[in-house]
C-alpha positions, 0 to 999 in steps of 0.5 A, a space after each residue: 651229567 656232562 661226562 654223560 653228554 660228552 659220552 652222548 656225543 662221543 668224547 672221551 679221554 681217547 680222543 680228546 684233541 682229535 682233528 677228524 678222529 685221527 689222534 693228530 694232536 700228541 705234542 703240543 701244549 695242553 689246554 684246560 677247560 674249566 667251566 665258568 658255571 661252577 669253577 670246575 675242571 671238564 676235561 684236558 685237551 692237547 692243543 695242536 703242534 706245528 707239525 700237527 697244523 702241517 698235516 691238518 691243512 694238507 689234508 683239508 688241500 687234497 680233500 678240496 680236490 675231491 669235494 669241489 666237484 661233488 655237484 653242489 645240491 650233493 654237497 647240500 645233502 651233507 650239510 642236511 645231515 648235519 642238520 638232521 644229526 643236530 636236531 637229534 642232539 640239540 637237548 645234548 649239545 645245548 646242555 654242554 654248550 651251557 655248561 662250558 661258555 655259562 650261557 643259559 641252557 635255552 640260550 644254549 637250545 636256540 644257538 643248536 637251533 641257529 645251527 639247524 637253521 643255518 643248515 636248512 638255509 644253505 640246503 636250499 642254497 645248494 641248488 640255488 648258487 646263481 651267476 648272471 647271463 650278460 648281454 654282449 656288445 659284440 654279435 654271436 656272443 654270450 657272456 656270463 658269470 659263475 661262482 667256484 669255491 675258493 679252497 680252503 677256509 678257515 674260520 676262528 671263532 670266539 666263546 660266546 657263541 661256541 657252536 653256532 658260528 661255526 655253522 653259520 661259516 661252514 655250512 655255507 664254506 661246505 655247499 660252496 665247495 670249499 674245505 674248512 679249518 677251524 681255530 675254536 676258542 681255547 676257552 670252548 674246546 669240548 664244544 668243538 670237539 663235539 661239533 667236528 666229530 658229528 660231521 666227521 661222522 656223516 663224512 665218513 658214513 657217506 665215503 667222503 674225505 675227513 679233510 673236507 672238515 678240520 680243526 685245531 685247537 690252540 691259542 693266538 699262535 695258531 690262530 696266527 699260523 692259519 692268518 699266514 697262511 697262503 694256502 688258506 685262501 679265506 680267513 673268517 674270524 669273529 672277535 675282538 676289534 684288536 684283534 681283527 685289525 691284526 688279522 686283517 694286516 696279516 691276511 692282507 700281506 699276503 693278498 688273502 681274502 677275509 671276512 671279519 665279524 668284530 666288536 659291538 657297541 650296540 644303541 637302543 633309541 627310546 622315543 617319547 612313542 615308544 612301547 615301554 612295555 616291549 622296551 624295558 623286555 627288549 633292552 633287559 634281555 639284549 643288556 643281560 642275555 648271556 651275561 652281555 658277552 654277545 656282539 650284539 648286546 645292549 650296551 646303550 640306552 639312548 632315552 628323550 629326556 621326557 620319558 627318561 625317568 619313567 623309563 629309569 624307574 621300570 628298568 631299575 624295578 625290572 633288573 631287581 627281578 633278575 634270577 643270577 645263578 646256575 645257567 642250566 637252571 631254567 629259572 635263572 636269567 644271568 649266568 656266570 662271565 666267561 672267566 676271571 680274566 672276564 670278572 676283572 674287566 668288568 671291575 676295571 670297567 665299573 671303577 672308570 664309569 665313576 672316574 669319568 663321572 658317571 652314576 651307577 644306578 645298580 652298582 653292580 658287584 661280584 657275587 659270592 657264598 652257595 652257587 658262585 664258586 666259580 668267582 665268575 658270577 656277577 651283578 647286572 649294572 646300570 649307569 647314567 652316563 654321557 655317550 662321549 665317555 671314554 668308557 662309553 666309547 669301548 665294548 665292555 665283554 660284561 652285563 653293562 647298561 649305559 643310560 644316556 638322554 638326549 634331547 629334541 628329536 631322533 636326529 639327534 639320538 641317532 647322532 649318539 648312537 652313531 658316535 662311536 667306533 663300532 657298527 654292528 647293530 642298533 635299534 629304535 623303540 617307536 610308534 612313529 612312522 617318520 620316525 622308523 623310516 628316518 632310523 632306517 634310511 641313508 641319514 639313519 644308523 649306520 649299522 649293519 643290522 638296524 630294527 624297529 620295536 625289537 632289541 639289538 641281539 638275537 638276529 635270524 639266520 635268514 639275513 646277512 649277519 655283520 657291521 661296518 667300521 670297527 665292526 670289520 665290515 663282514 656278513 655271515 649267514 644269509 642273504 647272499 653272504 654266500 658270496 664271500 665263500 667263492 670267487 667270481 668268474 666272468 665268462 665270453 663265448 663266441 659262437 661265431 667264425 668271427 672275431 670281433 673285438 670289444 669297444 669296435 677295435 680294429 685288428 686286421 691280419 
């Protein structure tokens, strides 16, 4: 089944470690990807060597030339190629996303969608990458400003979303001019390679420089060979907090641009005016949804103490309904952890909840027998805690509900919500208007994403994407997250024969 979706895609044992069709990768370390789904091997993958990087970033620098003075909506048209090329293989590359990261295959469906989507998005903004005309204080000028692409891009990404965050990135890098470089997850090696043999594809079909899009596969090294990286003028990078700060030490030493997409320790608020109905469906999926290995999964239920037990009951009879299992079987809800090094965390994390004194509700366990082989299947958990444990206070990469009260009004839940490190997203269950509004005003979540009746993940393309504090401060995808992607000019014309300074400046001759 997957040797043929490779096949579809155009994998083979020929080009594994390709870079843009070219055999770059000869003499570094060998990856393997295993798949969480049923422990076995998919393929062995040469990582990239020094030199190999070397001649990666060269090419992607001489293709900048070229690329930048393509007109904008023509490089809009690239990217709608990918967009339509994707929709042709989305069944495809659903299905290897699924069964190399352990994702459900719907879920694997919807990220190709985020890519198709992010495609459309950036076609539009091809012809839309406006600056401002600025009226002058001086007579007889103009000022204004404009956007140029800032050169080469990289752009590191996490497992958990394989395919579409490289989407979300590129496609806005492409349109504004730049090239792009990407570090994909070692642990998601195969996804890449598809991704960048389909538009090294439409590159060349069209006459374009392959260098336009890079990749190199490897671990932390080479990750830290593009961070160092002078020539590599913006670092987008999605992970972990520790890891974001060290790039960001990095990329900062040089004087360098980044964009970071970091942890999330993401609250929904239950009120008494809540929809149980919608709540229980909304912190079900954003707790359970790819095992709970999003940024943006539920990881806190802050409940009032009035409906506190009821909701407690629902959610205990809800994830008694949970179908763990095969995640290309679409009747199951839950796949498996990334890896055993994933499994161990969520072990670690079940035995602090009760050092620190909290309940497990599901106690949660590694499952075995038929289906589990993989060791990487685990049982969903809820815990009754309180919001200061220390256990509480850290992201857990796991399927993990932490179920806390809180009492008197929302002032003192959005306190809860906002007492921790992180600041992707959060979200409140309610019917009330005051209390929606006061969610979302200055003294509300201090998040980045923040939603009314709808739970914390599963965000569209059409707005910024990102999160404040810990969480790095970054925003990808739309809005005018495009930005990010370029550098600002302010531009002064005189049209006069004179030359008047600004602030009335006297400078005779």
């Amino acid at each position: 089944m997957i040797k043929s979706a490779l096949k579809t895609l155009g994998i083979s044992s020929q080009n594994l470690g390709s870079s843009t069709g070219q055999q770059w990768f000869s003499k570094g370390k060998e990856f393997e990807s295993f798949s969480p789904v049923d422990g076995k091997l998919i393929a062995k993958i040469k990582g990239s060597h020094s030199k190999d990087y070397e001649a990666v970033v060269k090419q992607a620098a001489d293709a900048f030339l070229q690329w930048r003075l393509l007109p904008a909506p023509k490089r809009g048209d690239i990217v709608r190629q990918l967009g339509d090329k994707l929709r042709e293989l989305k069944p495809i590359l659903g299905k290897l996303v699924s069964y190399e990261m352990g994702k459900s295959y719907q879920e694997g469906m919807g990220e190709v969608q985020e890519m198709i989507d992010i495609c459309d998005f950036a076609l539009g903004l091809s012809r839309q990458l406006y600056g401002n005309t600025i009226h002058s204080e001086r007579p007889g000028h103009r000022m204004y400003d404009q956007y140029h692409p800032l050169g080469v891009v990289g752009v590191i990404t996490a497992f958990n979303f394989p395919v579409a965050v490289w989407a979300w990135n590129t496609a806005l890098a492409l349109v504004c001019g730049n090239t792009v470089v990407w570090k994909p997850s070692e642990k998601t090696p195969l996804c890449a390679l598809a991704c960048q043999k389909i538009l090294a594809e439409i590159l060349h079909h069209n006459g374009l420089p392959e260098g336009i899009s890079n990749l190199i596969i490897g671990d932390r090294q080479a990750g830290e060979w593009l961070t160092a990286d002078s020539r590599i003028a913006l670092i987008s990078a999605t992970g972990s907090t520790r890891m974001g700060k060290e790039v960001a030490v990095t990329v900062a030493q040089r004087l360098g641009k980044t964009l970071l997409e970091l942890g999330g320790n993401n609250a929904i608020i239950v009120t008494p005016d809540a929809d149980l109905k919608m709540t229980i469906i909304g912190a079900v999926f954003g707790a359970v949804g790819t095992a709970g290995q999003r940024c943006t999964s539920t990881r806190r239920l802050i409940v009032h103490e009035r409906i506190y037990e009821e909701v407690k009951k629902q959610l205990t009879k809800a994830y008694g309904q949970l179908k763990i299992g095969d995640p290309l079987d679409t009747k199951n809800h839950v796949g498996p952890l990334i890896d055993k090094d994933a499994v161990k965390s969520y072990l670690n994390a079940l035995e602090n909840i009760k050092k620190q004194g909290g309940e497990l509700l599901i106690k949660g366990k590694v499952l075995e027998g038929k289906g589990y082989e993989s060791g990487c299947y685990v049982q969903p958990v809820i815990a009754e805690v309180e919001n200061h444990y220390e256990i509480v206070q850290q992201e857990t990469f796991a399927p993990i509900l932490y179920l806390i009260k809180y009492k008197g009004d929302i002032r003192a839940a959005i306190d809860l919500q906002n007492s921790v490190g992180q600041g992707l997203s959060s979200a409140v269950m309610t019917n009330n208007l005051q209390e929606a509004e006061l969610f979302l005003s200055a003294a509300g979540s201090d998040c980045g994403i923040a939603n009314v009746n709808i739970g914390t993940s599963g965000a569209e393309i059409g707005g910024a994407f990102g999160g404040e504090k810990e969480t790095g401060g970054g925003r990808e995808s739309g809005s005018d997250a495009w930005k990010a992607y370029m550098r600002r000019q302010t531009n002064t014309i005189n049209y006069t024969t004179d030359l008047p300074l600004a602030q009335g400046i006297k400078f005779d001759l």
